[in-house]
N, C-alpha and C positions, 0 to 999 in steps of 0.2 A: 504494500500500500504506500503512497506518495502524498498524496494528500487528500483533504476535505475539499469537493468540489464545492456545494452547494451547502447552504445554511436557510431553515426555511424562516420566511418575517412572515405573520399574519397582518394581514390590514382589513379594514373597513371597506376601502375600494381599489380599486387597479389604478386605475388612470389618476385619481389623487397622491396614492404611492410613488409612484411613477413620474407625477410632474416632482412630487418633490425630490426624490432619491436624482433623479437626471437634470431637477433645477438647482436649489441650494446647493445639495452636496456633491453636485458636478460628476455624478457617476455615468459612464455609459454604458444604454442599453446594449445587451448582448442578444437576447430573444423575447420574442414577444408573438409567442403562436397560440392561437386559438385551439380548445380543443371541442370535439365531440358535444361534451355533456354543459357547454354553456361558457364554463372556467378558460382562463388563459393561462399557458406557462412566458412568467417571464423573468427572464433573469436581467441582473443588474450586478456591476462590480465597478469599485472605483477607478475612474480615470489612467489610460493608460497602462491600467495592470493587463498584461498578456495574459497571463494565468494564476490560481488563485482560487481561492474562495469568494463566490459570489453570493447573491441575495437571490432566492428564490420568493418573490411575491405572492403570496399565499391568501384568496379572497377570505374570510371568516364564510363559513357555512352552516355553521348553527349556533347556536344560544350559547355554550361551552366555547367554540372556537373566539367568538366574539369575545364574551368574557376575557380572554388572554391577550385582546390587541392592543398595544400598547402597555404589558406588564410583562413580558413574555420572560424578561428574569427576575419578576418579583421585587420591581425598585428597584434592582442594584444594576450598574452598571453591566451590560450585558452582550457589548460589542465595542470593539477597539479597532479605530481606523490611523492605520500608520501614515506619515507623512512624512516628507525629507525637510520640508519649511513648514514650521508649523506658523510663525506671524504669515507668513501669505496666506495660507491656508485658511486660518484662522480667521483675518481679516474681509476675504473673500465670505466667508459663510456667513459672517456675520452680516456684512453688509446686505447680503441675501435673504436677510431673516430668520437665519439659525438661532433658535434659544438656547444661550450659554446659562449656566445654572449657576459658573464659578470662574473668577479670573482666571489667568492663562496659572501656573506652578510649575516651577521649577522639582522634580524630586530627582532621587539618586540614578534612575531608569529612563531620565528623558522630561520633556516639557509636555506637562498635559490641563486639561480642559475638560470638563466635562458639559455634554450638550445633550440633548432632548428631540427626539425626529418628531413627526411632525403626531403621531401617536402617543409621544409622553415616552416610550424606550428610551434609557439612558445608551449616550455610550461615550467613551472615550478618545477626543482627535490627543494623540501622542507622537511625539517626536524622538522616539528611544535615542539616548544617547550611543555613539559613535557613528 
């Protein structure tokens, strides 16, 4: 095994998902194909990553599934997007309308931020040090 392709996000809607993951946080789509029973597969991974782990957009389909969008690690920080500049980065998303929850921090592991999609999932933009 090599790696984890796919990570699945629940969301509320496709095309809200979607503007936001390929608006603010400048991801590009990779797929986006319709299926059979209504649903669409589509993936998304941040800018310029060739390969990787990407975001499998997942509609909520019932009362439970829903229940989980936007909690999907129960509060805590639940996704960590590496960056090589994090003040550009940073700056860019912001400007976008990214909700930062907490100034930029310096800790021993790199410069990080914690921010908010557009579901309330926390996750971490970090700049690992070296």
């Amino acid at each position: 095994m090599s790696l984890i392709a796919l990570a699945t996000l629940v969301v509320r809607d496709y095309d809200e998902a979607l503007a936001f993951y390929t608006g603010p946080l400048g991801f590009d789509l990779v797929e986006d194909t319709p299926r059979d029973d209504g649903s669409r597969w589509i993936v998304v991974r941040p800018a310029g990553a060739a390969a990787g782990t990407g975001l499998l957009l997942a509609r909520a389909k019932s009362a439970e599934e829903e229940s989980a969008v936007g909690r999907q690690a129960g509060g805590r920080v639940g996704f960590f997007l590496h960056t090589d500049d994090f003040g550009r980065d940073h700056t860019r998303m912001t400007a976008a309308g990214v909700s930062f929850l907490e100034e930029p921090r310096h800790e021993p592991y790199g410069t990080v931020a914690v921010f908010e999609d557009l579901y309330g999932n926390r996750w971490d933009l970090l700049q690992p040090k070296g």
